[in-house]
KEDRENDO-162560 format. One record per atom (N, C-alpha, C, CB): residue number from 1; residue in one letter; chain; x, y, z. Coordinates in Angstrom, 1 decimal, padded with zeros to 4 digits. Glycine has a CB too. Example, Ala and Ser with C-alpha at 12.3 -4.5 7.8 and 13.67 -1.06 7.14 Angstrom:
BEGIN
<rec k="1" r="A" c="A" c1="013.2" c2="-005.7" c3="007.8"/>
<rec k="1" r="A" c="A" c1="012.3" c2="-004.5" c3="007.8"/>
<rec k="1" r="A" c="A" c1="013.2" c2="-003.3" c3="007.8"/>
<rec k="1" r="A" c="A" c1="011.3" c2="-004.5" c3="009.0"/>
<rec k="2" r="S" c="A" c1="012.8" c2="-002.2" c3="007.1"/>
<rec k="2" r="S" c="A" c1="013.7" c2="-001.1" c3="007.1"/>
<rec k="2" r="S" c="A" c1="012.9" c2="000.0" c3="007.9"/>
<rec k="2" r="S" c="A" c1="014.1" c2="-000.6" c3="005.7"/>
***
This chain:
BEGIN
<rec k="1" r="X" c="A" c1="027.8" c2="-039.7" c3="-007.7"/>
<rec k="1" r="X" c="A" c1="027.1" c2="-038.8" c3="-006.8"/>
<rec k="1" r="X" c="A" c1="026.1" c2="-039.7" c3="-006.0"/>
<rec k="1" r="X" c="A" c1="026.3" c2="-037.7" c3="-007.5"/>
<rec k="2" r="X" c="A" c1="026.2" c2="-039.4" c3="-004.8"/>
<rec k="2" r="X" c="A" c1="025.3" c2="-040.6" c3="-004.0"/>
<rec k="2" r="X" c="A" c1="024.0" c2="-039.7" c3="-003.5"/>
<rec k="2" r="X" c="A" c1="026.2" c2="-041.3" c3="-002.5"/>
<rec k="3" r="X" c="A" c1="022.9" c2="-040.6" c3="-003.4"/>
<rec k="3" r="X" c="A" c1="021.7" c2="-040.3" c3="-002.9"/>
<rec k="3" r="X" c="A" c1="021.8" c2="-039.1" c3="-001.9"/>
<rec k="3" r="X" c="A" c1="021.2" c2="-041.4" c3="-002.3"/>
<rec k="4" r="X" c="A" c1="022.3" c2="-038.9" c3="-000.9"/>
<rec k="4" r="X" c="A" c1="022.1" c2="-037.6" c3="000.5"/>
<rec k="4" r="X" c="A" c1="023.1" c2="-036.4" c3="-000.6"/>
<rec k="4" r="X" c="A" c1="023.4" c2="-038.3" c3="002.7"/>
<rec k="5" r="X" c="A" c1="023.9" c2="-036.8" c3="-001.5"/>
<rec k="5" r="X" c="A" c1="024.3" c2="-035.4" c3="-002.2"/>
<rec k="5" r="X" c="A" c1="023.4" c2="-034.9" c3="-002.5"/>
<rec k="5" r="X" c="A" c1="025.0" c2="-035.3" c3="-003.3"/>
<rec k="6" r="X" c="A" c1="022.6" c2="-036.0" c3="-003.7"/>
<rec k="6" r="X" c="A" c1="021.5" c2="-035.5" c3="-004.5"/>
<rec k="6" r="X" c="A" c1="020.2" c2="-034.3" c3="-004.0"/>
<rec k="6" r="X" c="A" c1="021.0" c2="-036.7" c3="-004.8"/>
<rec k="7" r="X" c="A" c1="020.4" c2="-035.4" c3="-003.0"/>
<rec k="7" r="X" c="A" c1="018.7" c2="-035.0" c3="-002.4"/>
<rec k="7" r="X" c="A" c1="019.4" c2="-033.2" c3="-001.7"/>
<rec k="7" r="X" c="A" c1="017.8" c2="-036.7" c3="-000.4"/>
<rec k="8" r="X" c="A" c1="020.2" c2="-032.8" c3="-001.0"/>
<rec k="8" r="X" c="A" c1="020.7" c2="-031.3" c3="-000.6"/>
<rec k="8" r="X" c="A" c1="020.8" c2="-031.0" c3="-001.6"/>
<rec k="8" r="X" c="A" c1="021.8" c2="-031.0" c3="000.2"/>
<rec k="9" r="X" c="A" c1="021.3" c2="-031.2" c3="-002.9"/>
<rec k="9" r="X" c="A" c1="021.5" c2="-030.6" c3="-003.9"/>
<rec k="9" r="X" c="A" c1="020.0" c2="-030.0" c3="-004.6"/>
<rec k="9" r="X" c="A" c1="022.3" c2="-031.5" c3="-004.5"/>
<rec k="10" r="X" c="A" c1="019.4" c2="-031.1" c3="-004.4"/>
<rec k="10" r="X" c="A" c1="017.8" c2="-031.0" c3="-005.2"/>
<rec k="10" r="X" c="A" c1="016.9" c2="-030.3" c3="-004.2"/>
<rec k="10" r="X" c="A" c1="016.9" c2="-032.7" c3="-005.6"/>
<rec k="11" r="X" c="A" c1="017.1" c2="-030.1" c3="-002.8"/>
<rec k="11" r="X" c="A" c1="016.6" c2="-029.3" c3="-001.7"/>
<rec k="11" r="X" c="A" c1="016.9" c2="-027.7" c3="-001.8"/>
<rec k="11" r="X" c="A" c1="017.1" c2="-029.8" c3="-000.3"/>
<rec k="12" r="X" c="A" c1="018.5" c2="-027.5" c3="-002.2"/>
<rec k="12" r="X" c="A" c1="018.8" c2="-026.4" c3="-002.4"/>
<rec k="12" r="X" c="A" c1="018.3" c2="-025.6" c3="-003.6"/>
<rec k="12" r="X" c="A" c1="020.1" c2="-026.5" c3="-002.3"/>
<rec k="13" r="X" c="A" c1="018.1" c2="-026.2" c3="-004.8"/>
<rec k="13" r="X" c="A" c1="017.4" c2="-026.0" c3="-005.6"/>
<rec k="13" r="X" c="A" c1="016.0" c2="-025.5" c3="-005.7"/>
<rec k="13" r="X" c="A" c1="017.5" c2="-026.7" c3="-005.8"/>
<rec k="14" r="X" c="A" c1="015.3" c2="-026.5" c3="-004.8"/>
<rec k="14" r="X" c="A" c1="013.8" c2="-026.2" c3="-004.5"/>
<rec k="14" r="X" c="A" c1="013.9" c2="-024.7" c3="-004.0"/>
<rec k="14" r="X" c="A" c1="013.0" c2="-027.4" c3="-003.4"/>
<rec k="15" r="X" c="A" c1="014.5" c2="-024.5" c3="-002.8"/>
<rec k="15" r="X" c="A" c1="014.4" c2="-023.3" c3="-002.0"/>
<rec k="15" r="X" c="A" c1="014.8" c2="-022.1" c3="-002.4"/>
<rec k="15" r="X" c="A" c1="014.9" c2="-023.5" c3="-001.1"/>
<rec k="16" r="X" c="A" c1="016.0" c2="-022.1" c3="-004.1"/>
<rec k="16" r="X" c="A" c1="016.2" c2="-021.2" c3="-005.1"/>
<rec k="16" r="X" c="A" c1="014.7" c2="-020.7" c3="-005.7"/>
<rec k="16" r="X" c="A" c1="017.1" c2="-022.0" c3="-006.2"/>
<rec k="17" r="X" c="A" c1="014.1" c2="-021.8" c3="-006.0"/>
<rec k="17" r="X" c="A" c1="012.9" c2="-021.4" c3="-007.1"/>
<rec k="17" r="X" c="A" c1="012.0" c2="-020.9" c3="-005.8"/>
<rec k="17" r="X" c="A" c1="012.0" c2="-023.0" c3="-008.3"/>
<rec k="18" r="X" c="A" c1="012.3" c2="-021.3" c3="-004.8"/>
<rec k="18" r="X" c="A" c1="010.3" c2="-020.9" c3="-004.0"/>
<rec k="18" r="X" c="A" c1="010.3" c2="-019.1" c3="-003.4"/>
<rec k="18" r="X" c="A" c1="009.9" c2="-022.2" c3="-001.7"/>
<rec k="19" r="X" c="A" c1="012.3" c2="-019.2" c3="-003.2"/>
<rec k="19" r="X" c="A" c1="012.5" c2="-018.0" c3="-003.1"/>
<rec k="19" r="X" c="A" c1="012.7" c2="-016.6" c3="-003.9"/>
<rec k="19" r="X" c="A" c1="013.1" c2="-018.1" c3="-002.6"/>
<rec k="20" r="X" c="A" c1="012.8" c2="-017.3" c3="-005.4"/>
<rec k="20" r="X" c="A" c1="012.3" c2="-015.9" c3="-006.6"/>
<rec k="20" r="X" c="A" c1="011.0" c2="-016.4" c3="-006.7"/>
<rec k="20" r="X" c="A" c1="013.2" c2="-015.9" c3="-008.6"/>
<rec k="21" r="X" c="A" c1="010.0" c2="-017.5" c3="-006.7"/>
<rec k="21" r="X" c="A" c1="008.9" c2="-017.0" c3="-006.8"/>
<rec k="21" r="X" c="A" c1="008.3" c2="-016.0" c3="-005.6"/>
<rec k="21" r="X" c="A" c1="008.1" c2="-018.2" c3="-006.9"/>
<rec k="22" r="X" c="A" c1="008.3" c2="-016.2" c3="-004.3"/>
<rec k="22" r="X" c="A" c1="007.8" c2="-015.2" c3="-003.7"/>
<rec k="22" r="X" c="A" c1="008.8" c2="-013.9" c3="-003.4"/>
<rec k="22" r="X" c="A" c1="007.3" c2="-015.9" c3="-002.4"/>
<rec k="23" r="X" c="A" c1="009.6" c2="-013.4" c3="-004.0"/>
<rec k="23" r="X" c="A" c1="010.2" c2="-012.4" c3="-004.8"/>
<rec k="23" r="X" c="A" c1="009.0" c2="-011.5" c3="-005.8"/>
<rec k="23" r="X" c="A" c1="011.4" c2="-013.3" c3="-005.9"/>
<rec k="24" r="X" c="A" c1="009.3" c2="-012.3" c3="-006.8"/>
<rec k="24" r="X" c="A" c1="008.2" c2="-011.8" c3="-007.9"/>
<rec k="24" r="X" c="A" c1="006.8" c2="-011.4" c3="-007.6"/>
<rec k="24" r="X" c="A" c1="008.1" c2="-012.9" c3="-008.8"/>
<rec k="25" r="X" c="A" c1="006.1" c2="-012.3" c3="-006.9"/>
<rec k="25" r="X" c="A" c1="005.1" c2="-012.1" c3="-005.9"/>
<rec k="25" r="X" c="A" c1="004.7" c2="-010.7" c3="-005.4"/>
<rec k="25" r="X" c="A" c1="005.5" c2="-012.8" c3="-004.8"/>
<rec k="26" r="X" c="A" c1="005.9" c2="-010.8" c3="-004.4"/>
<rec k="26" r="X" c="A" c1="005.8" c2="-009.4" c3="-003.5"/>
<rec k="26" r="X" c="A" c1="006.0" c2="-008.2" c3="-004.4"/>
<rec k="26" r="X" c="A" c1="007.0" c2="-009.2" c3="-002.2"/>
<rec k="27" r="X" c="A" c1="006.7" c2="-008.0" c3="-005.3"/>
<rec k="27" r="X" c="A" c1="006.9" c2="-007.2" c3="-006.5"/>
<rec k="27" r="X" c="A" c1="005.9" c2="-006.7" c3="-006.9"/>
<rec k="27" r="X" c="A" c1="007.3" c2="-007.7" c3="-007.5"/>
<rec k="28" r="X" c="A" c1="005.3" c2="-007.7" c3="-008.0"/>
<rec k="28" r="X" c="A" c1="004.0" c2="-007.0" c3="-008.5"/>
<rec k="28" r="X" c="A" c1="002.7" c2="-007.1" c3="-007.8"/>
<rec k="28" r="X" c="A" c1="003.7" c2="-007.5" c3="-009.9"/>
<rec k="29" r="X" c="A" c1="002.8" c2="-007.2" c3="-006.2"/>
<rec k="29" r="X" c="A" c1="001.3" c2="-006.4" c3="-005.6"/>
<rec k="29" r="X" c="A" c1="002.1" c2="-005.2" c3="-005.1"/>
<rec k="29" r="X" c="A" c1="000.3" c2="-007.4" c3="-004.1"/>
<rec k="30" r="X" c="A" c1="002.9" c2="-005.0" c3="-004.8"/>
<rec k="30" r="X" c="A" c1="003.4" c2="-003.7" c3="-004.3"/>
<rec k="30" r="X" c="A" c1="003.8" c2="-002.7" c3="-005.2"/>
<rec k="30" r="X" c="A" c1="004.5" c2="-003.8" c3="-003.6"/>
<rec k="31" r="X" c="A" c1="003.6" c2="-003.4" c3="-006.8"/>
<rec k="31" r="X" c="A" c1="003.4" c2="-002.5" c3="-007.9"/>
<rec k="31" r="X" c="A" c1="002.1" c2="-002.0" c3="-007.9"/>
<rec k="31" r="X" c="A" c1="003.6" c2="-003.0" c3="-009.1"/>
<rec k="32" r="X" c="A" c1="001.2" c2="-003.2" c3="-008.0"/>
<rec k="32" r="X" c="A" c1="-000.2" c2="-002.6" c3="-007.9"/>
<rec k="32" r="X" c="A" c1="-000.9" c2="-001.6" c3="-007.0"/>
<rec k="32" r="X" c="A" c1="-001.0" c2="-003.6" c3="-007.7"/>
<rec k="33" r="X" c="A" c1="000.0" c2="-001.9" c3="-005.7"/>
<rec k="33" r="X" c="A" c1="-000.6" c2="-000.6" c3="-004.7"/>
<rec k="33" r="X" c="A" c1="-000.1" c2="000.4" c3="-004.8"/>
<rec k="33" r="X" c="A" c1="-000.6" c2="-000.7" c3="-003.5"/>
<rec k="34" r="X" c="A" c1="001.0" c2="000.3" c3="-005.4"/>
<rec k="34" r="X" c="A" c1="002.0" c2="001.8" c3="-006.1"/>
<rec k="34" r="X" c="A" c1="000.9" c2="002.3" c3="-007.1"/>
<rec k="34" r="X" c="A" c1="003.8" c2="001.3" c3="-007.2"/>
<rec k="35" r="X" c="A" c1="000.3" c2="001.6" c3="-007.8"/>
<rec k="35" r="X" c="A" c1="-000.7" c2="002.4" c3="-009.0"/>
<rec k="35" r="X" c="A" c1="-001.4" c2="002.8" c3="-008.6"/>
<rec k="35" r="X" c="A" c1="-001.3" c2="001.9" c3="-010.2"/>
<rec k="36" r="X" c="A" c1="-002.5" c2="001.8" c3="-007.6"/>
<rec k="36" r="X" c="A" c1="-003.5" c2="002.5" c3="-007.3"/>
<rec k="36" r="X" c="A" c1="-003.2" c2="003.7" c3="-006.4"/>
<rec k="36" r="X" c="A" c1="-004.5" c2="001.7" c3="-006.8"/>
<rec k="37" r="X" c="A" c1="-002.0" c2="003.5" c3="-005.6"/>
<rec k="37" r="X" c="A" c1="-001.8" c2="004.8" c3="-004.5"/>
<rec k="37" r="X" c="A" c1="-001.9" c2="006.0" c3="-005.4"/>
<rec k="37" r="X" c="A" c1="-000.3" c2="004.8" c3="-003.7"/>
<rec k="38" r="X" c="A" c1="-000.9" c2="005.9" c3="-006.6"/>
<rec k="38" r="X" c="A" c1="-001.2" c2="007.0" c3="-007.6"/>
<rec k="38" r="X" c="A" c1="-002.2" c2="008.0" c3="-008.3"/>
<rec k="38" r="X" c="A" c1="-000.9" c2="006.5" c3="-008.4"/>
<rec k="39" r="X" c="A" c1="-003.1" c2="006.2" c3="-008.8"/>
<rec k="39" r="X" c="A" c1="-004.4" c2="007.0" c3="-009.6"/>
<rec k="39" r="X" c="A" c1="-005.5" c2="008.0" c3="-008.3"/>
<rec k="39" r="X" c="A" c1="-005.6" c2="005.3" c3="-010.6"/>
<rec k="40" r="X" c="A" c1="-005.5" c2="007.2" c3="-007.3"/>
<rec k="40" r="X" c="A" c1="-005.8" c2="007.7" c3="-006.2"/>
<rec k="40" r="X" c="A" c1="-005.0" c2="009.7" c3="-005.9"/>
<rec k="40" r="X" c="A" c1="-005.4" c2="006.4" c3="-005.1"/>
<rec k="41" r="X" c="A" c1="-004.5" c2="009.6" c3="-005.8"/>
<rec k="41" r="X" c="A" c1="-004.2" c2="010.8" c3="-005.6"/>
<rec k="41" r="X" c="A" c1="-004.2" c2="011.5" c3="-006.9"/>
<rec k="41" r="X" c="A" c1="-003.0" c2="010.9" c3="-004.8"/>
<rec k="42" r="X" c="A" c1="-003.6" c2="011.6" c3="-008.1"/>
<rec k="42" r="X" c="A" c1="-004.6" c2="012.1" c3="-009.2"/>
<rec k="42" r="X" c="A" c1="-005.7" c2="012.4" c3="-009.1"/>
<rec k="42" r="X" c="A" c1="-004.7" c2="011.5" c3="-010.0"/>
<rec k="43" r="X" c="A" c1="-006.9" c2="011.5" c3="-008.9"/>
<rec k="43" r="X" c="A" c1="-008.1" c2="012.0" c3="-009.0"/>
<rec k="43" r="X" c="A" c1="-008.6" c2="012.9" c3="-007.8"/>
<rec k="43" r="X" c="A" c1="-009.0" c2="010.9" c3="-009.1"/>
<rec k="44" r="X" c="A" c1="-007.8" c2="013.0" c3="-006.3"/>
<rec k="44" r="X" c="A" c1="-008.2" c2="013.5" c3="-005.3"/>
<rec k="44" r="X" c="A" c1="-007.7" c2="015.3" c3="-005.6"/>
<rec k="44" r="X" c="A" c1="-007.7" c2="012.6" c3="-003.9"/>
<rec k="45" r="X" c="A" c1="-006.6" c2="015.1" c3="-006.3"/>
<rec k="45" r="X" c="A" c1="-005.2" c2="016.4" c3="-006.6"/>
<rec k="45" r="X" c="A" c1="-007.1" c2="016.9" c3="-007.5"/>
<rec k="45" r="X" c="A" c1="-002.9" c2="015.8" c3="-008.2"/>
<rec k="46" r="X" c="A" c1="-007.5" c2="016.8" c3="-008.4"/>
<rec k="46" r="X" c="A" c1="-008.0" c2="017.3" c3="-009.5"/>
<rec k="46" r="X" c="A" c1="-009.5" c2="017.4" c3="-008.6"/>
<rec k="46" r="X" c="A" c1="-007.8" c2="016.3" c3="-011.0"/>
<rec k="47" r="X" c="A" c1="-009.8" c2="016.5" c3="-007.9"/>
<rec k="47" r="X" c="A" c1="-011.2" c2="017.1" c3="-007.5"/>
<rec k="47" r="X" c="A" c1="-011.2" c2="018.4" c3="-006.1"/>
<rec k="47" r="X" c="A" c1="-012.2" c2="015.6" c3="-006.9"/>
<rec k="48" r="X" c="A" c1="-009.8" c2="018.5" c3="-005.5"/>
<rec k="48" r="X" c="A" c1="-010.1" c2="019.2" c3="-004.7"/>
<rec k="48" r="X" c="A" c1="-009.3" c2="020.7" c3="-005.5"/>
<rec k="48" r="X" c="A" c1="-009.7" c2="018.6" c3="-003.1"/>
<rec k="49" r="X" c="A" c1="-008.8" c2="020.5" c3="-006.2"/>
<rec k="49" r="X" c="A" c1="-008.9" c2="021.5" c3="-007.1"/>
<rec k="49" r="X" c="A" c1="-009.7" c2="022.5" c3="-007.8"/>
<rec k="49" r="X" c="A" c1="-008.5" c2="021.2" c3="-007.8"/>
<rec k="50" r="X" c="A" c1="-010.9" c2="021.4" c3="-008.0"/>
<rec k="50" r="X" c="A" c1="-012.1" c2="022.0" c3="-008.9"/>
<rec k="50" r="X" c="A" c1="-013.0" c2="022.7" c3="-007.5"/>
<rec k="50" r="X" c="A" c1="-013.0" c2="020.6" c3="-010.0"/>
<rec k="51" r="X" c="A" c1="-012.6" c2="021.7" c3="-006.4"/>
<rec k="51" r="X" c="A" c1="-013.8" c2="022.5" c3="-005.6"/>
<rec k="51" r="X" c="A" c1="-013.1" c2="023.6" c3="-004.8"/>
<rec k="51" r="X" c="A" c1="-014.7" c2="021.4" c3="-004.4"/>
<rec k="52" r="X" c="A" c1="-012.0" c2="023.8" c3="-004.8"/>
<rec k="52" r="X" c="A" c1="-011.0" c2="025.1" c3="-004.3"/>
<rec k="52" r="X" c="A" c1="-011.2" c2="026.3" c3="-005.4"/>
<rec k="52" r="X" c="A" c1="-009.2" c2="024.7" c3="-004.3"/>
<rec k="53" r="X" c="A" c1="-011.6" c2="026.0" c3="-006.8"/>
<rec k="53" r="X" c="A" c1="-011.8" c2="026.9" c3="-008.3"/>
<rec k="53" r="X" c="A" c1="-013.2" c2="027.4" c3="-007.5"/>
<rec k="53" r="X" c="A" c1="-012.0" c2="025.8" c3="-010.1"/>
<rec k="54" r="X" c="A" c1="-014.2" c2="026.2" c3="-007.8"/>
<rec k="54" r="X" c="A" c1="-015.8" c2="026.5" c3="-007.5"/>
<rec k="54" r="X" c="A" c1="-015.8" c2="027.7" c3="-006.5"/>
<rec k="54" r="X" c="A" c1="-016.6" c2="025.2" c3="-006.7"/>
<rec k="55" r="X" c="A" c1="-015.2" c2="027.4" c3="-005.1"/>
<rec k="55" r="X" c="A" c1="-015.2" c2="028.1" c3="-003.8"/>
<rec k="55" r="X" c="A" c1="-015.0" c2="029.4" c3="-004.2"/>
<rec k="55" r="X" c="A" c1="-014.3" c2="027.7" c3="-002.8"/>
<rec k="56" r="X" c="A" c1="-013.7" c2="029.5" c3="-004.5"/>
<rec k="56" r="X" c="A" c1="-012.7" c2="030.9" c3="-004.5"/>
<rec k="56" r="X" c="A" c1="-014.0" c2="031.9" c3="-006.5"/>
<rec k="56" r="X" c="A" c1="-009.7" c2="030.1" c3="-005.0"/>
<rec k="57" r="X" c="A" c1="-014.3" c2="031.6" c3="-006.6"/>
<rec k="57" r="X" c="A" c1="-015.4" c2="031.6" c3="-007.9"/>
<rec k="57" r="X" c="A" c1="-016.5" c2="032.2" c3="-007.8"/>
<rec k="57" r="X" c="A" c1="-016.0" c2="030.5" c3="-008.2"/>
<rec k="58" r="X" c="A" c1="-017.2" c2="031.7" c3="-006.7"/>
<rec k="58" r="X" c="A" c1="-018.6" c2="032.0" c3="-005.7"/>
<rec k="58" r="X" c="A" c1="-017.8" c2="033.4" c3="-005.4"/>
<rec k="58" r="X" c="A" c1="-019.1" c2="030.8" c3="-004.0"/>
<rec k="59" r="X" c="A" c1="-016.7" c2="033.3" c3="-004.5"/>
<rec k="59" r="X" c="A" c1="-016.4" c2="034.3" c3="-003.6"/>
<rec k="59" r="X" c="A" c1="-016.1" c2="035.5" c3="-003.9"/>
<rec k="59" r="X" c="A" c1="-015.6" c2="033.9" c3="-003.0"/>
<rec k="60" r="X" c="A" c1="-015.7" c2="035.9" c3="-005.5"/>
<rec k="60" r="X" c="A" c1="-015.0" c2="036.7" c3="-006.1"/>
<rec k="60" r="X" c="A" c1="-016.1" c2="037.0" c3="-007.4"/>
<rec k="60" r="X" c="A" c1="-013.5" c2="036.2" c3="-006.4"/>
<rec k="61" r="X" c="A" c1="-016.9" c2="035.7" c3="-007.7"/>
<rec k="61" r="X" c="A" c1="-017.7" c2="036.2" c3="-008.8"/>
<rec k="61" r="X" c="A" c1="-016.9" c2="036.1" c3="-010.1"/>
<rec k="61" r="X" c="A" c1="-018.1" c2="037.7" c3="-008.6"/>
<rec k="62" r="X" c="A" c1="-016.6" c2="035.0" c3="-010.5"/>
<rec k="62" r="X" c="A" c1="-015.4" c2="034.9" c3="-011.7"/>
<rec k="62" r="X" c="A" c1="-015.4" c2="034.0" c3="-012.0"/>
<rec k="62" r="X" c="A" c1="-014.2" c2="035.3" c3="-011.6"/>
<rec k="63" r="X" c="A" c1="-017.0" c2="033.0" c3="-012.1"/>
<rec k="63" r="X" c="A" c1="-017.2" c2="032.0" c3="-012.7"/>
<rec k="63" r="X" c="A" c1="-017.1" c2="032.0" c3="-014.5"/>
<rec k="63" r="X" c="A" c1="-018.6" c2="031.6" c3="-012.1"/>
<rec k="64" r="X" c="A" c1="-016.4" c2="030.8" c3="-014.3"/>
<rec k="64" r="X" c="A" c1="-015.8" c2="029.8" c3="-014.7"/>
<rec k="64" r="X" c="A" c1="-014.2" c2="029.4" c3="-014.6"/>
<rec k="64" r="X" c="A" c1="-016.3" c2="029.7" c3="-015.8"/>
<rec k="65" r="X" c="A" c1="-013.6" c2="030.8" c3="-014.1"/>
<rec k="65" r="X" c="A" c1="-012.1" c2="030.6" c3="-014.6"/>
<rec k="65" r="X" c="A" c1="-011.2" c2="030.1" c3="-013.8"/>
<rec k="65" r="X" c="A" c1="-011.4" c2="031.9" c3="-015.0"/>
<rec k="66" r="X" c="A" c1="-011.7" c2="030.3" c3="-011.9"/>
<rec k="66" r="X" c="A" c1="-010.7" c2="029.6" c3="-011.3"/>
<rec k="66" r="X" c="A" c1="-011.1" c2="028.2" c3="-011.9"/>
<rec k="66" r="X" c="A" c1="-010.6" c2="029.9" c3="-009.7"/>
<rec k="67" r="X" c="A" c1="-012.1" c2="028.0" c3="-011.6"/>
<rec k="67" r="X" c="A" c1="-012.2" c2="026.4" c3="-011.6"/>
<rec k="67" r="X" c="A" c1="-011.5" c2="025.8" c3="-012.9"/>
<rec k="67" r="X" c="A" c1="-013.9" c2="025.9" c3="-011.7"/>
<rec k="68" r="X" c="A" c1="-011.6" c2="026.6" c3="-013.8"/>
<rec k="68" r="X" c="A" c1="-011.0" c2="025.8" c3="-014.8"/>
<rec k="68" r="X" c="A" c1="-008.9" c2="026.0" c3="-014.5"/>
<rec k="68" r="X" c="A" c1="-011.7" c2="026.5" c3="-016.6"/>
<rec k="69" r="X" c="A" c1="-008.8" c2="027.3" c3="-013.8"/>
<rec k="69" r="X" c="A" c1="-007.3" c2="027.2" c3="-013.6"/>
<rec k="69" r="X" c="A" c1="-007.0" c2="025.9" c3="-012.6"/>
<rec k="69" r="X" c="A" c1="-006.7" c2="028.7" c3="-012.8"/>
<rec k="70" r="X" c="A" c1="-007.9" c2="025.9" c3="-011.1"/>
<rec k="70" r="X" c="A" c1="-007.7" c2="024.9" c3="-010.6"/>
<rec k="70" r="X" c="A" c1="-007.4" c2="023.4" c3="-011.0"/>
<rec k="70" r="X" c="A" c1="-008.4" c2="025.1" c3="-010.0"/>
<rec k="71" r="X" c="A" c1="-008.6" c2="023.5" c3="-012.1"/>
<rec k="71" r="X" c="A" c1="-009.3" c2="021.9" c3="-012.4"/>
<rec k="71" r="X" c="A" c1="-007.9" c2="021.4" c3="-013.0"/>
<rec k="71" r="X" c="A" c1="-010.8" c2="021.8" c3="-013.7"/>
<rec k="72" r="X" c="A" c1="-006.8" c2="022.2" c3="-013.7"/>
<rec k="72" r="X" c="A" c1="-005.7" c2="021.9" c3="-014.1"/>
<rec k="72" r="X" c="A" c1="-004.8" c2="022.0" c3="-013.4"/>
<rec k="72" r="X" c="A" c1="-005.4" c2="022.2" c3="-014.9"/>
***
């Protein structure tokens, strides 16, 4: 094997590994913003729930039960 094989050979290589590393990369931050997008809307689902319970509560006089139907 002569030197100019080598070296395309050992270039093609390099550009194997740089391209699963930034693979892997982009993966798990676009996991991470997949979770937080998640936990985010969970917590928004459940607070505008409780304040749709509160409201409709006041309005009808039947505190505590929407809120707690909502809050779930």
């Amino acid at each position: 094997m002569s030197k100019d094989q080598f070296k395309t050979r050992l270039e093609i290589a390099k550009n194997k590994i740089l391209k699963k590393s930034n693979i892997s990369k982009q993966s798990s931050s676009s996991n991470l913003g997949i979770a937080f997008k998640m936990s985010t809307e969970m917590v928004a689902a459940v607070v505008v729930g409780t304040i749709i319970g509160f409201i409709l509560d006041n309005w009808f006089g039947t505190k505590p039960w929407l809120i707690l139907i909502f809050f779930f």
